[in-house]
C-alpha positions as CSV (number, residue, x, y, z in Angstrom):
1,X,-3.4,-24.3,32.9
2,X,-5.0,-27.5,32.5
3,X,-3.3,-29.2,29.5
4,X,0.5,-29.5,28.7
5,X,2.4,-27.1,26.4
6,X,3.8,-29.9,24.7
7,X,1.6,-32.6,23.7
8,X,-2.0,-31.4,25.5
9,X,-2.1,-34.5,28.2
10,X,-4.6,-32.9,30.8
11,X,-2.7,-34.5,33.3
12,X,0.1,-32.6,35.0
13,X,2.0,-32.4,38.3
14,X,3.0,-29.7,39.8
15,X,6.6,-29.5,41.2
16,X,8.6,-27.7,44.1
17,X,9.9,-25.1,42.4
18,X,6.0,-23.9,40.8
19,X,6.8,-25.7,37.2
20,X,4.4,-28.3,35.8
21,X,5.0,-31.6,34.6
22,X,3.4,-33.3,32.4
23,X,2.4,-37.0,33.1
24,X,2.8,-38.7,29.4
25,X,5.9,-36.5,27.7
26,X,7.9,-36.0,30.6
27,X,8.5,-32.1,29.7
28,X,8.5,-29.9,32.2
29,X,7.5,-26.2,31.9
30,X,6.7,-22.5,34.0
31,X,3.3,-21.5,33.8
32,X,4.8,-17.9,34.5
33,X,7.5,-18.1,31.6
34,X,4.6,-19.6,29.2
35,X,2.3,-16.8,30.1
36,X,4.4,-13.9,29.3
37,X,5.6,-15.7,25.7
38,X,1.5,-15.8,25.2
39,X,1.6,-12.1,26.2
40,X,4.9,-11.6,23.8
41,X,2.9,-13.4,20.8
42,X,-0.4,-11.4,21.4
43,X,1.5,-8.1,21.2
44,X,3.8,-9.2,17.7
45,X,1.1,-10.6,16.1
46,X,-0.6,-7.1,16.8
47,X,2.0,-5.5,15.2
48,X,3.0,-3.6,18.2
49,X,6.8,-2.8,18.1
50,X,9.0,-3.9,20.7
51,X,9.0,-0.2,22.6
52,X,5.6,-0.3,22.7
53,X,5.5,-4.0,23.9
54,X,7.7,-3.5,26.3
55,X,5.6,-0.4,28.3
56,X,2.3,-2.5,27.7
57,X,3.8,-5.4,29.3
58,X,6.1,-3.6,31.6
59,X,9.1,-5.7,30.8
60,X,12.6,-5.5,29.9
61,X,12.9,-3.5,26.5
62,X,16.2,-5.7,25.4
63,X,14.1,-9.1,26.5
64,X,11.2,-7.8,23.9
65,X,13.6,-7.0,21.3
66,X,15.4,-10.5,21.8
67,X,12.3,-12.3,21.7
68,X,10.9,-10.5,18.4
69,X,13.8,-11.5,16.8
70,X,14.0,-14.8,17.7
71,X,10.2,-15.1,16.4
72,X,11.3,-13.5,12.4
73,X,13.9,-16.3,12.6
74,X,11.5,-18.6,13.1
75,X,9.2,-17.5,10.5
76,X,11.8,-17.4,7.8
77,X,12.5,-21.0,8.4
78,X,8.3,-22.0,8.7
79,X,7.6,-20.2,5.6
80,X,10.9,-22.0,3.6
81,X,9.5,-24.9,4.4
82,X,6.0,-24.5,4.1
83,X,7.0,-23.3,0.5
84,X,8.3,-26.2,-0.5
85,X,5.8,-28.4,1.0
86,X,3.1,-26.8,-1.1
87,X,4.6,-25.0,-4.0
88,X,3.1,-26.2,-7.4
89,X,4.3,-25.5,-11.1
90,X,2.0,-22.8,-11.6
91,X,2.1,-20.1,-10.2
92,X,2.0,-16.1,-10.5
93,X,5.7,-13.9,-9.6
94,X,7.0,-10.4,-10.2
95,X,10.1,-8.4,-8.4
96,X,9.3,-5.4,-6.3
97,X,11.8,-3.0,-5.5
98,X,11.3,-1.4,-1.6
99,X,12.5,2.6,-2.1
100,X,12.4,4.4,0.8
101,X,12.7,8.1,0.8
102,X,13.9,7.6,-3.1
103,X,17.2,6.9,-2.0
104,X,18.7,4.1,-4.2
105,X,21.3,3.2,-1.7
106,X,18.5,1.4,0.7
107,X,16.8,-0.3,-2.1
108,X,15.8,-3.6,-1.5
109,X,14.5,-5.9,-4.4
110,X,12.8,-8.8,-4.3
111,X,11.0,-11.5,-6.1
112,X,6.8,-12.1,-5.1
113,X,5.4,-15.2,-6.2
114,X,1.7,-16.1,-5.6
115,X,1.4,-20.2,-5.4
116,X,-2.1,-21.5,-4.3
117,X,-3.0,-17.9,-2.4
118,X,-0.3,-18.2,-0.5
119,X,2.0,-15.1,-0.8
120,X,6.5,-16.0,-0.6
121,X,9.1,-13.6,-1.3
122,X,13.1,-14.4,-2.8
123,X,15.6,-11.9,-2.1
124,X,17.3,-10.9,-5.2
125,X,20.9,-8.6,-5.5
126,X,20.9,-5.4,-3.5
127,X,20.8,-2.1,-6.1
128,X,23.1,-0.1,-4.2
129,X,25.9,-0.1,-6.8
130,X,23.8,2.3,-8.4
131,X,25.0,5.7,-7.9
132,X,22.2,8.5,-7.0
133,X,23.6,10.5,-9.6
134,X,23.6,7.8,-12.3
135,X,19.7,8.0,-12.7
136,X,20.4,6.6,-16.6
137,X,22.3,3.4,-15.4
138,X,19.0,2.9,-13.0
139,X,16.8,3.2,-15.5
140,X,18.3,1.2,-18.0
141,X,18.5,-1.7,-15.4
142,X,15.1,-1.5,-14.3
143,X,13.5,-1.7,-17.8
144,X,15.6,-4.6,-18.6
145,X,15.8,-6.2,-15.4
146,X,12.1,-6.3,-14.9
147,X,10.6,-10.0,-14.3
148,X,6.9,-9.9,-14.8
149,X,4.5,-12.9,-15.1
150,X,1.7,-10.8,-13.7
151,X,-1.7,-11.8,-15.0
152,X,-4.2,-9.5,-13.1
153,X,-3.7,-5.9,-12.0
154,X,-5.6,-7.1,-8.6
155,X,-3.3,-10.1,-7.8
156,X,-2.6,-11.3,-4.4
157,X,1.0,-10.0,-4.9
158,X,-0.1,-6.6,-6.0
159,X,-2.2,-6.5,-2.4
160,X,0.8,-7.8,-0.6
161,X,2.7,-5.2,-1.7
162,X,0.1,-2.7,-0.6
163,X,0.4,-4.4,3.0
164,X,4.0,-4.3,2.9
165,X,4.1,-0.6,2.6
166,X,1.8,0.0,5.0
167,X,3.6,-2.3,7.5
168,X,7.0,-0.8,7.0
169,X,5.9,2.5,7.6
170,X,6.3,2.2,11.6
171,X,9.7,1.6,11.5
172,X,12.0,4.4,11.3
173,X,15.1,2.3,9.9
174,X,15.9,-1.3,9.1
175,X,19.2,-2.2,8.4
176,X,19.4,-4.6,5.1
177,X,20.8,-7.5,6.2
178,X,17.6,-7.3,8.7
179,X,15.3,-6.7,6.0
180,X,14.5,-9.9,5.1
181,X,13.0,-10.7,8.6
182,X,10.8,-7.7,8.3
183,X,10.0,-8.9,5.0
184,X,9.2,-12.6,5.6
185,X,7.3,-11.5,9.2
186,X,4.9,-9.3,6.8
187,X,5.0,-12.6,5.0
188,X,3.8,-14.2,7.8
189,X,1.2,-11.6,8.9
190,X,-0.4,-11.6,5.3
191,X,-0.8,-15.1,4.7
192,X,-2.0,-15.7,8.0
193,X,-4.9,-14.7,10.5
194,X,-4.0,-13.4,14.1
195,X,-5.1,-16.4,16.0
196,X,-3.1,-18.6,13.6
197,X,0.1,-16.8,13.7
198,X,-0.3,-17.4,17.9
199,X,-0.5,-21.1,17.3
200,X,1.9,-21.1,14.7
201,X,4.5,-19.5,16.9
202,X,3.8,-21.4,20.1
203,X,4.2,-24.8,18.1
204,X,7.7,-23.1,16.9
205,X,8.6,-22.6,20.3
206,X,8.4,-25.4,21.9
């Protein structure tokens, strides 16, 4: 490590207990700690799950989980306001609904807009009042409930979508107040390429 963390001054000290210090910001940091968060990064961005991160690395299963969680919190926030930064009056959006297994009670529904090839997704009311059995009520609120400003059949969203499904498909269960982490980290993963979703999250970090 020959620049700091922090601010890249290539001059650093190093200190009694192994951390560095960095001559212009003052911050101190351990090159050990900052290692295995790069490690952490590599594996999330390579959509490993925290099981298999955890026997790659050899670490703490509970410390991987933590830290993956800690990184969709930080997403959702980067992408809000990236969003608003850059978010134009034109732009394409249309709601997905997420059906897993067919059962209505998991459903999650959301709203996909497309601004500048940059993909953002809006929670919208969970469907679960819906009764399996009511298939009629379902229908009815899906035909008239249906927001669609589509303009191509091959739009960015309709390739996100595509992504999403594939992505979810490693996880066994996510509980829906959870879902919008999953949902903004595919976000995340789909607007951006590996090497900037590492610098992305090390800025968020530190």
């Amino acid at each position: 490590m020959n620049k700091c963390i922090y601010c890249n001054n290539e001059k650093l000290y190093v200190l009694k207990n192994n951390y560095l210090k960095c001559s212009k910001c003052k911050k101190k940091f351990s090159l050990i700690k900052y290692n295995r968060q790069l490690a952490l990064i590599e594996c999330f961005s390579q959509n490993l799950n925290a099981l298999q991160t955890a026997k790659k690395l050899k670490c703490n299963y509970i410390t991987v989980r933590k830290s993956f969680f800690l990184y969709r919190e930080l997403i959702v926030s980067f992408l809000d306001n990236v969003y608003k930064s850059i978010k134009r009056n034109k732009y394409e959006f249309d709601e997905y609904i997420y059906l897993k297994n067919k059962n209505i009670k998991t459903a999650q529904n959301f709203l996909t807009f497309n601004y500048e090839n940059h993909i953002y997704n809006i929670m919208l009311p969970s469907l679960n009042k819906f009764s399996e059995s009511n298939a009629e009520e379902l229908s009815t609120f899906l035909k008239y409930n249906k927001i669609a400003q589509l303009k191509s059949s091959n739009s960015l969203i309709n390739d996100f979508w595509d992504f999403l499904e594939n992505f979810l498909k490693k996880y066994k269960g996510i509980k829906e107040e959870n879902f919008i982490y999953y949902l903004k980290e595919c976000e995340f993963k789909f607007n951006y390429d590996k090497k900037t979703q590492e610098e992305i999250l090390l800025k968020l970090l530190a």
